[in-house]
C-alpha positions as CSV (number, residue, x, y, z in Angstrom):
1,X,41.6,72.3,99.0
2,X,43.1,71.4,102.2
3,X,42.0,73.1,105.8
4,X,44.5,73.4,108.1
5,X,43.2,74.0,111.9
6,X,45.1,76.7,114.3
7,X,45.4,73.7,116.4
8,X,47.3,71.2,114.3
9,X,50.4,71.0,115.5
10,X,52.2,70.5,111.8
11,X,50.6,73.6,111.2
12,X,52.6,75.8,114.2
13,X,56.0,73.9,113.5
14,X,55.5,74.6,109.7
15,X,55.2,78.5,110.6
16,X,57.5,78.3,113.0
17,X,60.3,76.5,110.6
18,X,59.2,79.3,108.1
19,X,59.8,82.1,110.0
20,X,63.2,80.9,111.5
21,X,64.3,81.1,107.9
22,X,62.9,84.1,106.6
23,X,65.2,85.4,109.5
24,X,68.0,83.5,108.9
25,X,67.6,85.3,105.1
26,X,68.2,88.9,106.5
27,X,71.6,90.2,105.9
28,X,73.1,91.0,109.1
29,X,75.8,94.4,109.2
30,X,79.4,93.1,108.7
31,X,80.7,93.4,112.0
32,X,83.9,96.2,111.6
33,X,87.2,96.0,113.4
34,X,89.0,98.6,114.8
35,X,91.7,98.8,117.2
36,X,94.6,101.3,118.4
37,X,97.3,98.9,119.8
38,X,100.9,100.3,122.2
39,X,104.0,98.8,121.1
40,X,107.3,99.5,122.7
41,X,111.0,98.9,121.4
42,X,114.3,100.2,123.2
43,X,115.1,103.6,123.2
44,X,118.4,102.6,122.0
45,X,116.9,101.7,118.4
46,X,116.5,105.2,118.1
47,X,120.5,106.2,117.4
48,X,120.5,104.8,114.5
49,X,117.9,106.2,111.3
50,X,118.3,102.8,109.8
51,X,117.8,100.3,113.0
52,X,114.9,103.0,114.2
53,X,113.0,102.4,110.9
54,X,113.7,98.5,111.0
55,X,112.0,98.0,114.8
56,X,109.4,100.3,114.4
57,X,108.5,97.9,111.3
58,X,109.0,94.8,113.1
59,X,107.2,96.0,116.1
60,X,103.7,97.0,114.1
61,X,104.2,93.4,112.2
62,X,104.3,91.9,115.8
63,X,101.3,93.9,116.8
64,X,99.6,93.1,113.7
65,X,100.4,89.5,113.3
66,X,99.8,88.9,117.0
67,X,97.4,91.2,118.9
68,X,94.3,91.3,117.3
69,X,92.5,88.3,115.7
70,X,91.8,89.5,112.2
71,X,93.5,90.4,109.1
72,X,94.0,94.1,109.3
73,X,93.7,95.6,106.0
74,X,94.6,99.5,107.2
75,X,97.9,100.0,109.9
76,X,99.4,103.1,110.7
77,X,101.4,104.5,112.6
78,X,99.6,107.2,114.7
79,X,102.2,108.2,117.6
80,X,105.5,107.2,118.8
81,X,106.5,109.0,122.3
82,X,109.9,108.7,124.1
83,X,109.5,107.6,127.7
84,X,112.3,107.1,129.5
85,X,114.5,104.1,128.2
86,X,111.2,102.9,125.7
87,X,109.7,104.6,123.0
88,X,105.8,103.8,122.4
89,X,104.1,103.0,119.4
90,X,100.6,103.6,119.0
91,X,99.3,101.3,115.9
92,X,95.5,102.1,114.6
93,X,94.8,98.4,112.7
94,X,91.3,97.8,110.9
95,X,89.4,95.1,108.5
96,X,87.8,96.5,105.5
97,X,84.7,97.0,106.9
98,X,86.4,99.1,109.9
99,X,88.4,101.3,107.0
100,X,84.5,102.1,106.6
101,X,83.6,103.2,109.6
102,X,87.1,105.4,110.1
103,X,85.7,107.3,107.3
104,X,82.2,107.5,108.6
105,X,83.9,108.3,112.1
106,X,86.1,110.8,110.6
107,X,83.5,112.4,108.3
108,X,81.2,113.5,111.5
109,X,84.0,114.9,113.5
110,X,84.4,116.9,110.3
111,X,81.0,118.1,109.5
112,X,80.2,118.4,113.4
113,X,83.3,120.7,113.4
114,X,82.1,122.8,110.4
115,X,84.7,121.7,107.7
116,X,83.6,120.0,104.8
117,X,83.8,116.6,104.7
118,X,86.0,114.0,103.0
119,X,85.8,113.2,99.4
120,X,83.6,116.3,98.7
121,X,83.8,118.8,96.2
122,X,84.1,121.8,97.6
123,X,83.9,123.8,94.4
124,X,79.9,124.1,95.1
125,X,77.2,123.5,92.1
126,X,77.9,125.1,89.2
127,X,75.3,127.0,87.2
C-alpha cells in the first residue's frame, strides 16, 4: 500500500494533471453561425429578368464566399429593396449548427405567438 501525504507535491500536480483532463473530456456546445449580410448591385441589373437573376446570384456567392469566415450551409435571400440607383440584398447565411438554432429561434417566436410549432402534428392524439 502506498500513503501519499496532502503535502507531497507529486501528489497536488498528479490531481491537478487529473482534473485538467477530466475537463478537457467535456464536450463543449458546437459554437453556431449565423449572420444576415447587405449586398448591393446596380439598379440597372434590374431591366433585364435574366441579368437581374444573374447579379443577385453573383452578389450572394460574393457575400458568401467573402464576408463571413465559415462554410455556410443555409443562404437565402430574405429582402431585396430599391434605393435610389442600388438595390439591397439582405443574405441570412448559417453553418449547420446555426440551421439549428434558426429552428430553435423560429420555433419560440412560434409557440410564444400561440401557433403551433414547426414539424408538429397538429392533427392532436388520436384515441
Amino acid at each position: 500500500m502506498v500513503n501519499v501525504r496532502a503535502q507531497d507535491p507529486f501528489a497536488k500536480v498528479s490531481l491537478m494533471v487529473g482534473v485538467g483532463l477530466a475537463l478537457l473530456a467535456v464536450a463543449a456546445p458546437a459554437p453556431a453561425y449565423v449572420v444576415e449580410a447587405v449586398a448591393t448591385i446596380s439598379a440597372a441589373e434590374g431591366e433585364d429578368r435574366t441579368r437581374l437573376d444573374g447579379a443577385i446570384q453573383a452578389a450572394i456567392e460574393d457575400v458568401a464566399a467573402h464576408a463571413v469566415a465559415f462554410t455556410p450551409t443555409l443562404v437565402a435571400l430574405l429582402d431585396a429593396k430599391l434605393i435610389g440607383d442600388r438595390i439591397f440584398l439582405f443574405v441570412l447565411l448559417a453553418d449547420r449548427e446555426g440551421e439549428q438554432t434558426i429552428k430553435v429561434l423560429l420555433n419560440e417566436r412560434l409557440v410564444s405567438g400561440g401557433s403551433k410549432m414547426l414539424g408538429t402534428n397538429t392533427a392532436g392524439p388520436t384515441r
